[in-house]
C-alpha positions in Angstrom: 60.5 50.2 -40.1 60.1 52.0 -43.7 61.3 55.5 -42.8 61.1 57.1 -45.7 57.6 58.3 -45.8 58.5 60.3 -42.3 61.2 62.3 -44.8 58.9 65.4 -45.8 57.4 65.9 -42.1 61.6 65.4 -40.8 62.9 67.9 -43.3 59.8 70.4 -43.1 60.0 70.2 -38.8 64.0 70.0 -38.5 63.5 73.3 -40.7 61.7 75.0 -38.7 63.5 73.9 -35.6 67.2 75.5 -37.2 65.2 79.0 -38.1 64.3 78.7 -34.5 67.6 77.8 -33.1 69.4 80.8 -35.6 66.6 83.2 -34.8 67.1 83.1 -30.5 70.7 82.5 -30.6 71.2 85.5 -32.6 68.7 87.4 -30.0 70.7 85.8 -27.2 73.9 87.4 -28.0 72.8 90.4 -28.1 71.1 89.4 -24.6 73.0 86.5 -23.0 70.9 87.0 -19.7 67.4 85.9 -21.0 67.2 82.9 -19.8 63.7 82.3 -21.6 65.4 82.5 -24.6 68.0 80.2 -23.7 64.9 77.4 -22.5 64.0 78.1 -26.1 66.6 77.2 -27.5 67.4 74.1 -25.5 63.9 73.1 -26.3 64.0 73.1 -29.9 68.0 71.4 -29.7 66.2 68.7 -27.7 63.6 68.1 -29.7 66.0 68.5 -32.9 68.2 65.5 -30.8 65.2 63.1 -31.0 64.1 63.4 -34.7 67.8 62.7 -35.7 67.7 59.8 -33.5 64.2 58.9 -34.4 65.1 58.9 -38.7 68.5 56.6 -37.8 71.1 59.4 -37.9 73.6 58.8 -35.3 75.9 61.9 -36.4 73.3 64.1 -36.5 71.9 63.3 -33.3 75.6 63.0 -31.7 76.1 67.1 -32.8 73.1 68.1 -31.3 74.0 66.1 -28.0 76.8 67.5 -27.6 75.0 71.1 -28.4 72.7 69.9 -25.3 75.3 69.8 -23.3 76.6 73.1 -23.7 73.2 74.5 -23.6 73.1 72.9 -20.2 75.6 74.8 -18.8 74.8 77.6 -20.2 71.4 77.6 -18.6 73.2 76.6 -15.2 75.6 79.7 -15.2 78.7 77.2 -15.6 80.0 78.7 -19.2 79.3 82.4 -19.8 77.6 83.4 -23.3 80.3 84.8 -25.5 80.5 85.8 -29.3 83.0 82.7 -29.6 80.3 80.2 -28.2 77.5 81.5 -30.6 79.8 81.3 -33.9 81.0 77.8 -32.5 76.9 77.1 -32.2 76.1 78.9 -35.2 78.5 76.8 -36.9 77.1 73.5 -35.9 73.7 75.0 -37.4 75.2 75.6 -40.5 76.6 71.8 -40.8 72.9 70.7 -39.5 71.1 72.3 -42.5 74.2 70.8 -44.7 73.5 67.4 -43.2 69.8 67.5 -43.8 70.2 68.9 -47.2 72.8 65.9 -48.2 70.5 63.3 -46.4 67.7 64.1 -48.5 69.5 64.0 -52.0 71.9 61.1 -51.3 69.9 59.4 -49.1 72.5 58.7 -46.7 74.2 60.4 -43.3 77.4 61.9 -44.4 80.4 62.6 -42.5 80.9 66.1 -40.0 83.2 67.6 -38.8 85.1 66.4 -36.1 86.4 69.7 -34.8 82.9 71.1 -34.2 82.5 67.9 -31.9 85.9 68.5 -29.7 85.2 72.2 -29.5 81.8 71.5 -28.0 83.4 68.9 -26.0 86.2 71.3 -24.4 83.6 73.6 -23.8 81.5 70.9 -21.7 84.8 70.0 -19.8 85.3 73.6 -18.7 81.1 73.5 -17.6 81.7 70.7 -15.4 83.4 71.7 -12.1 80.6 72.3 -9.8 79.5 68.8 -8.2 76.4 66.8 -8.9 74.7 67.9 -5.4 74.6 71.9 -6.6 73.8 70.6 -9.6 71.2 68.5 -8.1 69.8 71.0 -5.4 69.4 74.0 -8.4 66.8 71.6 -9.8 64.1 71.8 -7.2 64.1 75.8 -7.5 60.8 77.6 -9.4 62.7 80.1 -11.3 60.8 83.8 -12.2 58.7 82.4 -15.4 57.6 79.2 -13.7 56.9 81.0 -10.5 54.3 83.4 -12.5 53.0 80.2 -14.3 52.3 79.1 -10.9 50.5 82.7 -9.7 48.4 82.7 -12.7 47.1 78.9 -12.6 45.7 80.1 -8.7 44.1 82.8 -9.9 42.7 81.1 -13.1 41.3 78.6 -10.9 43.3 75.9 -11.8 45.7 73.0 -9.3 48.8 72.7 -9.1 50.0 69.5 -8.2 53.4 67.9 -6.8 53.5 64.4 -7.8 56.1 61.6 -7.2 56.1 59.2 -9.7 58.0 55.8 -8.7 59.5 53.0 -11.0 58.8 49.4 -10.4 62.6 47.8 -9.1 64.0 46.1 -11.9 62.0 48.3 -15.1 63.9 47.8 -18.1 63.3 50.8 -20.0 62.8 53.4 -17.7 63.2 56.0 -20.2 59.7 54.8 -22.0 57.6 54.5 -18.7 58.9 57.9 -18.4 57.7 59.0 -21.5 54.4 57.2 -21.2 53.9 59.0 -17.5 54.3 62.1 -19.9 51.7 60.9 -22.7 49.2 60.4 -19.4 49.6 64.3 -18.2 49.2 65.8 -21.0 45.6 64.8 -21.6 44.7 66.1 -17.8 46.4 69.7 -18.4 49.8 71.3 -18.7 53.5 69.9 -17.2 55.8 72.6 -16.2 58.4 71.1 -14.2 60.2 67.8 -13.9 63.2 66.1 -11.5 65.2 65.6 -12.8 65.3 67.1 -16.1 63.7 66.0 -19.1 67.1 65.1 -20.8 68.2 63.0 -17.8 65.0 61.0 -18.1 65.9 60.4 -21.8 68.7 59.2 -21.0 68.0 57.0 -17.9 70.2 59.2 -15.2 67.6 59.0 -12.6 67.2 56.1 -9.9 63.4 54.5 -9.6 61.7 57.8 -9.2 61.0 61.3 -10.5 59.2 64.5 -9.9 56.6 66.8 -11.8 54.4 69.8 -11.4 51.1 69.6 -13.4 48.1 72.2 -13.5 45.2 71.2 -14.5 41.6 71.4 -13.8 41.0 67.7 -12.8 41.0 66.5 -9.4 43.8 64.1 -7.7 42.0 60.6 -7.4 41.5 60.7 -11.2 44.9 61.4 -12.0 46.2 58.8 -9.6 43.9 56.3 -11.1 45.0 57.2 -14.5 49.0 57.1 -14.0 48.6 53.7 -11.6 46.8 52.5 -14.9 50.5 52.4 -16.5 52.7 49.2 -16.2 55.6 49.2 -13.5 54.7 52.4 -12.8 53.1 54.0 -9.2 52.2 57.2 -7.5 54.1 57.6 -4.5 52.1 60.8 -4.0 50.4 63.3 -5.1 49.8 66.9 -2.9 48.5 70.2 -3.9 51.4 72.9 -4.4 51.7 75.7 -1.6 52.1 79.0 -4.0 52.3 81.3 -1.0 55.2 78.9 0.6 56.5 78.1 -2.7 56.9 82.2 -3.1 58.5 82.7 0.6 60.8 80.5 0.1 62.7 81.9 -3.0 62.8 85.6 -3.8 63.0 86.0 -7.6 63.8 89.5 -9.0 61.1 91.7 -9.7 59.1 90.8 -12.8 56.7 92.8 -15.2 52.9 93.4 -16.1 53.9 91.3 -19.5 55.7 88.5 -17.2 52.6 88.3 -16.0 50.2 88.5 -19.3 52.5 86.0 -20.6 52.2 83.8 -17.5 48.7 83.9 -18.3 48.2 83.4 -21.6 50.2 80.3 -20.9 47.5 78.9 -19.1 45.0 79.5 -21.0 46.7 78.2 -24.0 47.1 75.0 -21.9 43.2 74.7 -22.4 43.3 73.8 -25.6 46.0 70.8 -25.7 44.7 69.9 -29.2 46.6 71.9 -32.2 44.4 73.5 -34.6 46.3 73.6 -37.5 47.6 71.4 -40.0 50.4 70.6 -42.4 49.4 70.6 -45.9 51.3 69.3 -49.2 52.0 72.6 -51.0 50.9 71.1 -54.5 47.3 70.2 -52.9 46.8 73.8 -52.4 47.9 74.6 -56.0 45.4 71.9 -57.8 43.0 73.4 -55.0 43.6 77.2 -57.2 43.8 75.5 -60.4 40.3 74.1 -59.5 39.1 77.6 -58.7 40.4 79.0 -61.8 38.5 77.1 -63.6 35.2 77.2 -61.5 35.9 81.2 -62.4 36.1 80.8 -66.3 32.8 78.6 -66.0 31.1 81.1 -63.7 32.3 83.7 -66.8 30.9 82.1 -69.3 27.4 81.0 -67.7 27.1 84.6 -66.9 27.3 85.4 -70.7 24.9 82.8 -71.4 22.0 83.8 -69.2 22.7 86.8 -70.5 22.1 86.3 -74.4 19.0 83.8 -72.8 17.9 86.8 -70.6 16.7 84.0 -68.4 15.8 85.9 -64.9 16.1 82.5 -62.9 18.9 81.6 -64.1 20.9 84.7 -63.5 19.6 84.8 -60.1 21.4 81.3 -59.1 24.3 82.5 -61.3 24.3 85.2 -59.2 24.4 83.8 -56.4 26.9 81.5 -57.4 28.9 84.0 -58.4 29.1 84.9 -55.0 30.0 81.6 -53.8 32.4 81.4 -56.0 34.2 84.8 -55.2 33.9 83.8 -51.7 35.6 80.4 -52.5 38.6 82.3 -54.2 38.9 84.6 -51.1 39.8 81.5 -49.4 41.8 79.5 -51.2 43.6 83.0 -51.4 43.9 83.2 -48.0 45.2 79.7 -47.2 48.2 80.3 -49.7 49.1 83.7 -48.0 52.0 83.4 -46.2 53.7 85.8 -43.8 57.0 87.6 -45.2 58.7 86.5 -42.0 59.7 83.2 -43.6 61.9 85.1 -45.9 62.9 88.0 -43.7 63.9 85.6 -40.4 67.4 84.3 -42.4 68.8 87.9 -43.0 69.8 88.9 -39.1 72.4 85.8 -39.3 73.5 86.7 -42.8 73.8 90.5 -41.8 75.6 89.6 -38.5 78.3 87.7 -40.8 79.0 89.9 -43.3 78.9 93.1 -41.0 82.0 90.8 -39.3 83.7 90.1 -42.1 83.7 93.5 -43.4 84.5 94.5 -39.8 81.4 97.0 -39.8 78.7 98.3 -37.1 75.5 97.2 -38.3 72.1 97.1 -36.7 69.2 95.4 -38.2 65.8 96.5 -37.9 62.9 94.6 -39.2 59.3 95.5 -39.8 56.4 94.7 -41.3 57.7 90.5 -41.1 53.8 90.0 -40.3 52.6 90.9 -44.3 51.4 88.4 -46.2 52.5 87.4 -50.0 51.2 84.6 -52.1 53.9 81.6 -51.4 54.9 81.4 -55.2 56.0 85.4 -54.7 57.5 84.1 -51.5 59.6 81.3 -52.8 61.0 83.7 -55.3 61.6 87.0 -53.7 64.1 85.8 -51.4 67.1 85.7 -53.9 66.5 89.0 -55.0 67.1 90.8 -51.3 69.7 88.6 -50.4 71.4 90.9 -53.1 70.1 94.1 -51.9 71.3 93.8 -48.4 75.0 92.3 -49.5 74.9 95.4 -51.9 73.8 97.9 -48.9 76.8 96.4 -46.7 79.6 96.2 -48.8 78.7 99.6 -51.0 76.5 101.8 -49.0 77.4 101.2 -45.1 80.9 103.0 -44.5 83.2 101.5 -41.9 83.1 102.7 -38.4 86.0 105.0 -38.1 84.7 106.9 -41.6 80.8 107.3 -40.0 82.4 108.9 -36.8 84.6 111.2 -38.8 81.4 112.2 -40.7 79.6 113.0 -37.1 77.2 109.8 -37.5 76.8 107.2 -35.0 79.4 104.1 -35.5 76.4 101.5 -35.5 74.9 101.9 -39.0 71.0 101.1 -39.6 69.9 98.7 -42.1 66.4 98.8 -42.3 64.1 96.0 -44.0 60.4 97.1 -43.8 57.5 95.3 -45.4 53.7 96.6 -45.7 50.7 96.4 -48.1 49.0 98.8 -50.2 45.8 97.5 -51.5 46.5 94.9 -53.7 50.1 95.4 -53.8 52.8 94.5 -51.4 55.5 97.3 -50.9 59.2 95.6 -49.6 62.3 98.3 -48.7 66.0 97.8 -47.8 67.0 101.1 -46.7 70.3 101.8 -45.5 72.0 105.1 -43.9 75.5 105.1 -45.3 76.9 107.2 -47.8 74.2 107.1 -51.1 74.9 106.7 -54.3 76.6 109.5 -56.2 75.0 109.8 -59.0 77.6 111.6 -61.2 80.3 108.9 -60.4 77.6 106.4 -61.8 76.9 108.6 -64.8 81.3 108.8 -64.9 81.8 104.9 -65.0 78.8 104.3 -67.5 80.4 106.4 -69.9 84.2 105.0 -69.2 82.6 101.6 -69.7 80.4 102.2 -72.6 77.1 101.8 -71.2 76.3 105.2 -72.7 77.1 107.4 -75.4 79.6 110.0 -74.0 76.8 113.0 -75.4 73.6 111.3 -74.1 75.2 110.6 -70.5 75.7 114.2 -70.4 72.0 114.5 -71.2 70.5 111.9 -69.1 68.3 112.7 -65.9 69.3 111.3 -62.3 66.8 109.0 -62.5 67.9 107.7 -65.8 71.6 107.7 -64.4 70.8 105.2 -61.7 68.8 103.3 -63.4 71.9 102.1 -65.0 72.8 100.0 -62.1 70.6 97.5 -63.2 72.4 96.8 -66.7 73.8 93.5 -66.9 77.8 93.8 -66.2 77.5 97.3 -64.4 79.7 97.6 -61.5 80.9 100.2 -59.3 83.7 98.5 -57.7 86.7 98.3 -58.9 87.9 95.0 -57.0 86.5 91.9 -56.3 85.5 90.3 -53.5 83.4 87.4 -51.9 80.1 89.9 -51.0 80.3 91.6 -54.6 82.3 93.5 -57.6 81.6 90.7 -60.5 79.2 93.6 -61.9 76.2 90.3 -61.6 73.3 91.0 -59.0 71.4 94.2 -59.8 70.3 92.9 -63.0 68.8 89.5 -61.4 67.2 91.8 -58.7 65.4 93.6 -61.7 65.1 90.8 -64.6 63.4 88.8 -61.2 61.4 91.3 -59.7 60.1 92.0 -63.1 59.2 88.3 -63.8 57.1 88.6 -60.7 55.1 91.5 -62.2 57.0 93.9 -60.0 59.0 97.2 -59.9 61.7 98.2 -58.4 63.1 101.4 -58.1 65.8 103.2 -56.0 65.7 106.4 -54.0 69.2 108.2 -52.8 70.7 110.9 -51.5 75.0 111.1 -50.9 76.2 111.4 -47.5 72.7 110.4 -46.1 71.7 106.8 -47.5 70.0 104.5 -49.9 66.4 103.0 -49.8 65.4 100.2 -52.6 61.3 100.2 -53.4 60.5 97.0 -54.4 56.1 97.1 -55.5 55.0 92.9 -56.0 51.7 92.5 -56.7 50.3 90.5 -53.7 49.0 87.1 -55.9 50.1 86.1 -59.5 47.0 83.3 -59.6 43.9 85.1 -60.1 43.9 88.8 -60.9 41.1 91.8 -62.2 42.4 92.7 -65.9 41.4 94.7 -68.8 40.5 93.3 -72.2 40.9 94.9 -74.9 41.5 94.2 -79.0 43.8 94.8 -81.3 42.6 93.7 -84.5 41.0 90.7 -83.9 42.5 89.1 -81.3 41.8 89.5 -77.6 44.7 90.5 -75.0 44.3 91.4 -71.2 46.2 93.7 -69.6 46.4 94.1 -65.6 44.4 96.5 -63.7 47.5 96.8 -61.2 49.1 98.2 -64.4 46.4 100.9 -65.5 46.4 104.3 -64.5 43.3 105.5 -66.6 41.5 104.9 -70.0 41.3 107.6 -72.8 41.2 108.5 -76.4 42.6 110.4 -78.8 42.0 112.2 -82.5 44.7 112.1 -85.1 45.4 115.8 -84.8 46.2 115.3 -81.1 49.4 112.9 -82.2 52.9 115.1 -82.0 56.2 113.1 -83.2 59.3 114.0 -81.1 62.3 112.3 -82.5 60.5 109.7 -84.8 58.5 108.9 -82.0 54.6 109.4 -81.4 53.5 111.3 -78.5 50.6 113.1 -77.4 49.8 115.5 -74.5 47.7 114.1 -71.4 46.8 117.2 -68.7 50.2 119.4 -69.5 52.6 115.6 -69.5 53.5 114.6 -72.8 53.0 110.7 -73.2 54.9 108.7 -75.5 52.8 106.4 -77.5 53.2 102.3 -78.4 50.6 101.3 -81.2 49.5 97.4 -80.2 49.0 96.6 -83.9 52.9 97.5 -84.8 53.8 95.8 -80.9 52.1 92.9 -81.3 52.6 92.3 -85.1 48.6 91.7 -85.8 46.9 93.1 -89.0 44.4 95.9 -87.7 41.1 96.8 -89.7 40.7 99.8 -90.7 39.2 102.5 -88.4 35.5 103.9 -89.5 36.1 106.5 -87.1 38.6 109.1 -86.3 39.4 108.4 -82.6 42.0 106.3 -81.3 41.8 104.6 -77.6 44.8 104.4 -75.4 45.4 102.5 -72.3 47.9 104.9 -69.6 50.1 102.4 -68.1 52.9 102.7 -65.2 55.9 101.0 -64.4 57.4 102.9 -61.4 56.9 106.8 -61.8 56.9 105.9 -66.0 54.0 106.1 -67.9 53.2 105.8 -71.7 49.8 105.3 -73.8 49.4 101.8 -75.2 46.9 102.5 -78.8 44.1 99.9 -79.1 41.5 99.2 -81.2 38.8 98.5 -78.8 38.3 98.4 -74.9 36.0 95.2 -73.9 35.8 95.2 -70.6 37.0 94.3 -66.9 37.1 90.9 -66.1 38.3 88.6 -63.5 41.1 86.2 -65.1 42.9 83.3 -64.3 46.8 83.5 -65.3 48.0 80.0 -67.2 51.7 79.5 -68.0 52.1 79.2 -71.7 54.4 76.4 -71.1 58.1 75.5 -71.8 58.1 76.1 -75.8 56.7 79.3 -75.5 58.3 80.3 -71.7 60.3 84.1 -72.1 58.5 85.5 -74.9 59.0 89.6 -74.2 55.9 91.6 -73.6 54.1 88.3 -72.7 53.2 87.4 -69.5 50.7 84.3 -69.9 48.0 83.5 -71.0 44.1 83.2 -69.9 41.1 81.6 -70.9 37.8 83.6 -71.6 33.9 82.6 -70.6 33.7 82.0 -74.5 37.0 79.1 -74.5 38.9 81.7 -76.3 42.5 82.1 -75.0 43.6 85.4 -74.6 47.6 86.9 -74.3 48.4 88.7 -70.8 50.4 91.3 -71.6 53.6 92.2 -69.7 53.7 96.1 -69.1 57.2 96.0 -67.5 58.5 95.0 -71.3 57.1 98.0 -72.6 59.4 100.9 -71.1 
């Protein structure tokens, strides 16, 4: 069988199945008794096991065996959860994600590492001294969860059946009648017990029969009927489940309210057996906004049309289609949102790492990981606090012994918080160790020649640390794996930047750092303002604009060669587009001036057009290879009319 077009779905699933497995094994040591947790992660090593099998790779599917295993005893109470069995499992994830990621570019299974294999075998050795009978006899208890299950089916109205499923003497593959017996349940409602285990079925450790406990709504003769349907297979029998004996006869510990919500949510998830979503090629949904783009630019220019016509008609049904169209873009928005989580869920392993390394405290606490961000700001905004949150543990967060001497708690708190504001999306790593200080930055730039030894003198604290993101700037002294090559603040910036971002940092010594990064929430389709200088047309974007204005010649101060002019008691420098942009200007009939009051951060200066044309709704093309990193440009657009306009970056400006 041709394999190969199964690769995507394998990577994309086994993906998701490692950011599960790192996820609850990170929440697991920090909780070794939840054993829901633990079923988790046993679920998703299982189901890891049997795509690696499934695609041909023996190694792969050996590791996560042998995993299995571990996680067996685990859940049995035979090995006790310990920081040395999660780095040994954490590890195995680690050369999981290296074996996919070779697999996919060399097209072949390579080699792992044998110790990980022995260590998880030694462990399995010391998990297997309690005999197969205990073993056996732990199997036919309900523990806490599946107890609840069983409550809330009864009161929901649903059965709950014990059925004995047996195998005709001599079946071959047992393991596929098995699974078949599965395929046949599922369609009548939800499994959520089997005897033996799942795995043992698997891997054919069971005699001619098994157990399971199915709710559903149907009624017994029909599911009889169904499973006798099956070759070599027979119902032995098939009774109703006693709930009330079923709860006399073990005495779980005392569970709560959201046990119980949960227990019933279950059920009526188990309703719908069908999945109502689908996986969809990540280019489909970018022709799918090209395609909208341009049904905008059409929709732009037909309403310019009817308008020189002055058709009524046909501005009604351009009208209308306007509205379609804006209701179209809505949703082709929507369906590329994606939730910030993806990018947030790999930091608690990387935190947990480094915090050991650098033999620090650290807790993590996450919020916002619901917001949603366009997926081309997702895929690059990763990069950029992975070097945040290396910076806040190696620089800012002091070692344990230092914070107690300093009366604060050992445990230091990192904090990475997401949220939206309107159209923007507003991302901080905020930490709690000991700030920047600010004349020690304002010390080194000098020493280094960052600054003239007069103008550091002279420059405000804001200025000051904004010379942390100056390529080659560094505050420490020695180097080291986490940081010191004076490389990382500058990509933050030049990246966050190229997204049509800010960033900017807030500090205070003794007490802690927070970075603001501001990233527009979509760089597709956005509201801008057109204006002209000369006679060429440029947009600017709204997200950038504080206000509109103009000006007379006599209002123009110069301060150090530079034109400035005075805006409500704040004096604005000035930037003439004509002398920017290089582009003849006519000259003006009339003596005022208009200016455009852009921000970046808590910055603002006037931008001196000729003429202001209008909001519009544009679509932001690339301008290609040839003409990629041209500064103050951010793209390009095309107008109702087929003009192309210039999408100016406002970030270059300051």
């Amino acid at each position: 069988m041709d394999l190969s077009r199964y690769m995507d779905i394998f990577v994309a699933e086994s993906q998701e199945h490692l950011d599960n497995l790192n996820k609850n094994l990170l929440l697991l040591e920090k909780n070794p008794d939840n054993k829901s947790v633990l079923n988790e992660i046993f679920r998703s090593a299982h189901t890891l096991k049997g795509m690696a099998a499934t695609m041909g790779l023996e190694r792969m599917a050996e590791l996560t065996h042998e995993m299995e295993t571990v996680l067996t005893f685990l859940k049995e109470g035979k090995i006790v959860v310990k920081q040395d069995i999660i780095d040994l499992l954490l590890s195995c994830l680690d050369d999981l994600n290296a074996m996919i990621r070779s697999f996919v570019k060399e097209g072949k299974e390579p080699c792992i590492a044998q110790g990980l294999i022995d260590a998880l075998r030694n462990l399995s050795e010391c998990g297997s001294d309690q005999s197969q009978e205990q073993t056996k006899s732990s199997y036919f208890e309900f523990n806490e969860y599946e107890l609840s299950v069983l409550e809330a089916s009864k009161e929901s109205n649903y059965m709950s059946y014990h059925i004995k499923i047996e195998l005709a003497e001599g079946t071959v593959m047992k393991s596929a009648r098995a699974f078949m017996v599965f395929r046949c349940l599922e369609d009548f409602g939800q499994i959520i017990k089997c005897i033996p285990p799942v795995q043992d079925l698997e891997e054919e450790k069971f005699d001619n029969s098994f157990e399971i406990f199915l709710i559903t709504l149907e009624d017994a003769e029909k599911i009889t009927t169904a499973l006798n349907s099956i070759s070599e297979v027979k119902v032995a029998s098939i009774t109703e489940v006693n709930i009330e004996r079923s709860l006399s006869s073990i005495t779980p510990a005392v569970h709560s309210q959201k046990d119980d919500s949960e227990a019933e949510n279950f059920i009526i998830s188990s309703k719908a057996l069908h999945l109502k979503t689908v996986r969809v090629d990540i280019d489909r949904l970018d022709d799918m906004m090209n395609l909208v783009g341009e049904l905008v630019i059409n929709k732009t220019r037909l309403e310019q049309i009817a308008s020189g016509y002055r058709m009524s008609e046909m501005e009604e049904a351009i009208e209308q289609m306007g509205r379609l169209t804006t209701d179209l873009q809505s949703l082709v928005m929507k369906v590329r949102m994606v939730p910030i989580r993806q990018v947030f869920d790999r930091f608690p392993r990387m935190v947990r790492d480094i915090s050991h390394s650098l033999h620090k405290d650290v807790e993590l606490v996450i919020e916002g990981e619901q917001t949603e961000l366009d997926r081309t700001v997702i895929d690059e905004i990763g990069e950029p606090l992975v070097h945040l949150i290396r910076n806040a543990l190696d620089h800012g967060i002091e070692p344990p012994d230092v914070r107690a001497a300093v009366d604060k708690p050992r445990t230091a708190l990192l904090r990475l918080a997401a949220r939206q504001e309107g159209n923007n999306v507003i991302i901080e790593v905020e930490d709690d160790g000991e700030g920047i200080d600010i004349n020690d930055i304002r010390k080194q730039a000098i020493n280094k020649g960052f600054v003239d030894p007069r103008e550091g003198e002279l420059l405000d604290d804001k200025a000051v640390l904004n010379i942390i993101f100056e390529q080659g700037f560094s505050t420490n002294n020695t180097v080291n794996d986490i940081s010191g090559r004076g490389i990382g603040m500058d990509v933050v910036k030049a990246k966050i930047e190229s997204l049509n971002g800010t960033i900017d940092i807030e500090t205070e010594k003794g007490k802690g750092t927070k970075v603001i990064i501001n990233l527009p929430l979509t760089l597709a389709i956005i509201q801008a303002l057109l204006v002209k200088v000369g006679e060429e047309q440029y947009a600017i974007p709204l997200h950038s604009i504080d206000e509109t204005t103009f000006l007379i010649p006599e209002q123009i101060k110069m301060v150090q060669n530079y034109e400035v002019f005075l805006l409500r008691d704040m004096v604005l420098p000035l930037i003439r587009g004509s002398r920017l942009l290089e582009v003849p200007t006519a000259d003006q009939k009339n003596s005022e001036e208009f200016v455009v009051v852009v921000h970046k951060g808590k910055q603002r200066l006037g931008l001196v057009v000729d003429q202001l044309v209008g909001q519009q709704e544009i679509v932001i093309k690339p301008l290609g290879n040839l003409l990629a990193g041209i500064p103050g440009i951010a793209g390009a657009t095309i107008l109702g009319n087929g003009q192309v306009a210039t999408i100016l970056d406002v970030n270059s400006l300051f």
